[in-house]
C-alpha positions as CSV (number, residue, x, y, z in Angstrom):
1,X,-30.8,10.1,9.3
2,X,-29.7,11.0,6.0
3,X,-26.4,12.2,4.1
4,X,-25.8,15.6,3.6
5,X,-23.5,17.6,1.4
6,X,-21.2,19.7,1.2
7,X,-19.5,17.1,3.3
8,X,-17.6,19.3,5.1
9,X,-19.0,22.5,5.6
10,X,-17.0,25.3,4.3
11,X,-14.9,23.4,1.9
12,X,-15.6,23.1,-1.5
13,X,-14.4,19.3,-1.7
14,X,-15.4,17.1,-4.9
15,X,-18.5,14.8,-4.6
16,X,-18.9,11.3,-5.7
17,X,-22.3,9.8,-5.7
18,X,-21.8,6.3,-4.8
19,X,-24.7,3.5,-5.7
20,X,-26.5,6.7,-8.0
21,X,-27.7,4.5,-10.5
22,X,-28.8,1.6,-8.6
23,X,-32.2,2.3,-7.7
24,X,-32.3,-0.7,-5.0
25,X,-30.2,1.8,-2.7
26,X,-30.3,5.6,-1.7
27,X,-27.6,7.8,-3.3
28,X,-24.9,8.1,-0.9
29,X,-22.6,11.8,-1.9
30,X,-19.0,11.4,-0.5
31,X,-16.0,12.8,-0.9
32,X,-13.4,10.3,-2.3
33,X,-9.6,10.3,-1.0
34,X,-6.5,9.6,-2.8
35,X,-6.0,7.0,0.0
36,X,-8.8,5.1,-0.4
37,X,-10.6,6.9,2.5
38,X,-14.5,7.8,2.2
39,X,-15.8,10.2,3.9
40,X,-19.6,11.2,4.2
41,X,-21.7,13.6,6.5
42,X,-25.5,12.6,8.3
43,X,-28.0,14.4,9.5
44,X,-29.6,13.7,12.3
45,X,-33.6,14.1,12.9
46,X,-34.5,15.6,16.0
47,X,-35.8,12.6,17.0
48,X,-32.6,11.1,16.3
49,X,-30.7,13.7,18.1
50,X,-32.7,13.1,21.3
51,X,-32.4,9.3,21.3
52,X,-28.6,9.9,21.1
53,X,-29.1,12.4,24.0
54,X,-31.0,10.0,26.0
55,X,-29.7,6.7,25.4
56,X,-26.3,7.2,23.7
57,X,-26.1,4.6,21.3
58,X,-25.8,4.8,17.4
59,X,-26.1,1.8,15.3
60,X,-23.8,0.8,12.4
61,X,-25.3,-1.7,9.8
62,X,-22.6,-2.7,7.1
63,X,-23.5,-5.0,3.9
64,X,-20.1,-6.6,3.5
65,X,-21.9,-10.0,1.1
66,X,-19.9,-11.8,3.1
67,X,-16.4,-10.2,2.4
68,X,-14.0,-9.4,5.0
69,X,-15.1,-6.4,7.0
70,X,-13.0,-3.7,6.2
71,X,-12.1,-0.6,8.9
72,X,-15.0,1.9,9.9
73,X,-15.3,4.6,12.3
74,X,-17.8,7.1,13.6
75,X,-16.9,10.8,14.5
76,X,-19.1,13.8,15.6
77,X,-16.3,16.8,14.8
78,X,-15.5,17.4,11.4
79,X,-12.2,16.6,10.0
80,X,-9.2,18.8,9.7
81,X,-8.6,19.9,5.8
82,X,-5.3,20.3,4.0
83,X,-5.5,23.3,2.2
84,X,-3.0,21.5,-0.1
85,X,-4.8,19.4,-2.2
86,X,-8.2,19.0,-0.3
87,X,-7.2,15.8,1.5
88,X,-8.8,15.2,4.9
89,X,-5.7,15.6,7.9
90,X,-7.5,14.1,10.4
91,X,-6.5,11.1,12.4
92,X,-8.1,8.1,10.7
93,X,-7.4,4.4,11.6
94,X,-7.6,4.3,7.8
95,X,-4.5,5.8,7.3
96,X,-2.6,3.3,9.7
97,X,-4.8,-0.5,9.3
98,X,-5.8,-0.9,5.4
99,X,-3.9,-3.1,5.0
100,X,-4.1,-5.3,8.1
101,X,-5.8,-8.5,8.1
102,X,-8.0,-7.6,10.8
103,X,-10.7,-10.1,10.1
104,X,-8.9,-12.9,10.7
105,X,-7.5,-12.1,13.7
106,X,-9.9,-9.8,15.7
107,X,-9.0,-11.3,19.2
108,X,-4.8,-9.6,18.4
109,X,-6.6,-6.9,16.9
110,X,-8.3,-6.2,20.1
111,X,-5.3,-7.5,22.3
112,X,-3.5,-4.2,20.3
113,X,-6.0,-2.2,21.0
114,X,-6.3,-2.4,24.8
115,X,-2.3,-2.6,25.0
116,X,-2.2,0.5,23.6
117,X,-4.0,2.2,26.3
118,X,-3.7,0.1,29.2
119,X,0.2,-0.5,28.8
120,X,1.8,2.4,26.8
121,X,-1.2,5.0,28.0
122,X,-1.9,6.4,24.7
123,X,-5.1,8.2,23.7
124,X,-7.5,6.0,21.7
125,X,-8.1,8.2,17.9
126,X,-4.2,9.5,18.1
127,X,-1.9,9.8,15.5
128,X,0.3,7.5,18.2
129,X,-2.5,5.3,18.7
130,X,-3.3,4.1,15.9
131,X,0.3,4.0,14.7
132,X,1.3,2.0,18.3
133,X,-2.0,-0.2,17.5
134,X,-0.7,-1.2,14.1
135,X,2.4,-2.2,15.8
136,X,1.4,-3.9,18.2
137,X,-0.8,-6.2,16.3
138,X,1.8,-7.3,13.9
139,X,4.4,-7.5,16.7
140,X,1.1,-10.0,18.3
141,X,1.6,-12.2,15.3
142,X,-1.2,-10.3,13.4
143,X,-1.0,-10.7,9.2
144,X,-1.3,-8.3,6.5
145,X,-3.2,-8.8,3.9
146,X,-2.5,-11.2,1.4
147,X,-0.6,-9.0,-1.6
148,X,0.3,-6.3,0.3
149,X,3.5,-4.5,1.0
150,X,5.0,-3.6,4.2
């Protein structure tokens, strides 16, 4: 598997090479948001592709250096671009949890989580979703983090 660029196809969005001069890691290109968000592109092997097929399981390794683990997600469609300013439109739990202190409490995180679809029936990667999840996790006695705003 490695990243690819243009990170979205068809749009001509601005690349940052993260980790380009550190030669104990590979180059990762990625398009930078306003936000905060990062977004990068991978390609598959065939080989890849077919275990996915077969077995359906990706893994995700994060080095955090024992920081608090901050929000990731894995998609297969590409995201939804605003025409206005290049800013990816899709729905990302990014938008909704950075600054949630979801490390600390993973067990209201997940409490949120369920709640959200088991009690107010709402499909998991909405805009309502994420926004009920937030919610819900506060409302659950869940912090922010320390220094941020509501």
């Amino acid at each position: 598997m490695q990243p690819v660029t243009p990170i979205v196809p068809g749009h001509d969005l601005p690349v940052t090479n993260f980790a380009e001069t550190q030669d104990e890691y590979l180059t990762l290109p990625a398009f930078r948001q306003d936000n905060g968000t990062v977004l990068t592109r991978w390609r598959l092997t065939w080989r890849e592709r077919l275990r996915v097929l077969f077995n359906g399981d990706i893994y995700l390794y994060v080095l955090t250096f024992n920081r608090p683990l901050q929000p990731v997600m894995l998609e297969t469609e590409p995201p939804k671009i605003n025409a206005a300013g290049g800013q990816a439109c899709d729905t990302s739990a990014a938008d909704y949890v950075y600054d949630l202190d979801i490390a600390n409490y993973p067990g209201k995180w997940a409490q949120a989580q369920r709640s959200a679809v088991e009690v107010l029936g709402l499909q998991p990667d909405s805009t309502d979703y994420w926004a009920a999840v937030r919610e819900l996790f506060l409302a659950l006695g869940g912090q922010r983090l320390s220094g941020q705003r509501s």
